[in-house]
C-alpha positions as CSV (number, residue, x, y, z in Angstrom):
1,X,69.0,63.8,13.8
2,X,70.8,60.8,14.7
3,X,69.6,57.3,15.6
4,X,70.9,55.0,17.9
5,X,71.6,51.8,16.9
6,X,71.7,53.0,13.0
7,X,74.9,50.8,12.7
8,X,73.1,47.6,14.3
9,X,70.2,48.5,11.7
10,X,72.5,48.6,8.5
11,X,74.4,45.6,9.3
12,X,71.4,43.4,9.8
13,X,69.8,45.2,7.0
14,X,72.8,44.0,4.5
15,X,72.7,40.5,6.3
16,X,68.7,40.6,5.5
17,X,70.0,41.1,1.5
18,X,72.4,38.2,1.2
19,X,70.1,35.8,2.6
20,X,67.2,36.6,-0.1
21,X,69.8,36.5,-2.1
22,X,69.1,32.6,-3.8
23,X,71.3,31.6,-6.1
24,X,75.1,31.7,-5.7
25,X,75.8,34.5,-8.6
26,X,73.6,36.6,-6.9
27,X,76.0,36.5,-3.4
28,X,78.7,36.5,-5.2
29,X,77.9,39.9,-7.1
30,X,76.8,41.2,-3.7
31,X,79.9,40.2,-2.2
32,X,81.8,41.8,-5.0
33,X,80.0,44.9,-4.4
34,X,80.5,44.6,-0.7
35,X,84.4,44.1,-1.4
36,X,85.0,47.4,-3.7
37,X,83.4,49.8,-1.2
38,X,85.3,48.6,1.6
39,X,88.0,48.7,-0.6
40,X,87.8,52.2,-1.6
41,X,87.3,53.1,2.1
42,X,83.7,54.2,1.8
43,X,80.5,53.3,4.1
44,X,79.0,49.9,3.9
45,X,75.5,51.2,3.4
46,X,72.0,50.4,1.8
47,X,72.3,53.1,-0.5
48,X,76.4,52.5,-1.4
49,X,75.2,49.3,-2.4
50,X,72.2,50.5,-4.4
51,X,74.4,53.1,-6.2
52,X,76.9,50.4,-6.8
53,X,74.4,48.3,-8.3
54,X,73.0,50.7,-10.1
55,X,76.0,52.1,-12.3
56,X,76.1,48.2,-13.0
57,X,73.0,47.6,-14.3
58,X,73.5,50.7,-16.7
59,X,76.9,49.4,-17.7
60,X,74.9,46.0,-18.4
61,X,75.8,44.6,-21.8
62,X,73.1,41.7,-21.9
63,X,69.7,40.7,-21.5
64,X,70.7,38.4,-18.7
65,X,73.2,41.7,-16.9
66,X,70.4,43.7,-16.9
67,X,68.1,41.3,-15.5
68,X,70.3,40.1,-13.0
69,X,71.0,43.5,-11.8
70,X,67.4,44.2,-11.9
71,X,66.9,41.4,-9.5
72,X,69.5,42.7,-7.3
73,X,68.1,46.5,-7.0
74,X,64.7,45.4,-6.6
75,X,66.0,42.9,-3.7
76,X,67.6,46.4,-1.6
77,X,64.1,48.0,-1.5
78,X,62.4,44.8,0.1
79,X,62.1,44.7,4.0
């Protein structure tokens, strides 16, 4: 079933992310993120985004990777 307005909702939704995001690394690694879906022509979503995240936080090599990635998951399934 669709819903009207889903866009609206997803765009505010990923505007709602980047503003909890509060230091600058963390904007700048959802940026990235942002950058190589567009990129590879795929949907700006919630879930692209937590997908995205996700295969980074298993290729995390430190401490400090995983816990910023962490962070970052954790931050998509706040409202």
């Amino acid at each position: 079933m669709h819903r009207y307005g889903s866009r609206s909702d997803s765009a505010s939704d990923i505007s709602r992310y980047f503003s909890k995001a509060v230091n600058l690394s963390q904007q700048e690694t959802l940026g990235e993120v942002v950058v190589e879906l567009l990129r590879e022509g795929k949907r700006l979503s919630r879930r692209a985004i937590c997908a995205k995240l996700m295969y980074r936080l298993e290729m995390a090599c430190t401490p400090e990777q995983d816990a910023h990635y962490r962070e970052l998951v954790g931050m998509m399934f706040q409202r």
